[in-house]
C-alpha positions, 0 to 999 in steps of 0.5 A: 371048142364046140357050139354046146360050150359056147352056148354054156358060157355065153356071158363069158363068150361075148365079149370074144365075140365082140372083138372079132365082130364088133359091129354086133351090139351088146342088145344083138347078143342078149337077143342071141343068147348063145343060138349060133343060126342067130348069130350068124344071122346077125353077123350076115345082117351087120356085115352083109357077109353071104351064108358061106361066108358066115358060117366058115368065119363063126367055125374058124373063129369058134375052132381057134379058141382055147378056153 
């Protein structure tokens, strides 16, 4: 899957999302609104995760869903 369907079904989305990050809550998702530099901000912000970290835990996570 790539970042442009996420975006189009984010209020389907997120709640994938909170199962794998749960520490993100429902306010920290209506404020991303889809934007992926948001949500990696947050996760790194959450889970103190490194930049790298982050960004190759969204594209594995975003890559192993079938929708």
């Amino acid at each position: 899957m790539d970042w442009n369907q996420v975006e189009g079904n984010w209020k389907q989305v997120k709640g994938k999302i909170k199962e794998k990050w749960g520490k993100l809550t429902d306010d920290d998702l209506d404020v991303i609104d889809g934007k992926r530099d948001q949500l990696e901000g947050k996760i790194q912000e959450r889970y103190g995760y490194q930049k790298d970290q982050t960004r190759k835990e969204v594209d594995d996570w975003c890559g192993r869903q079938t929708w």
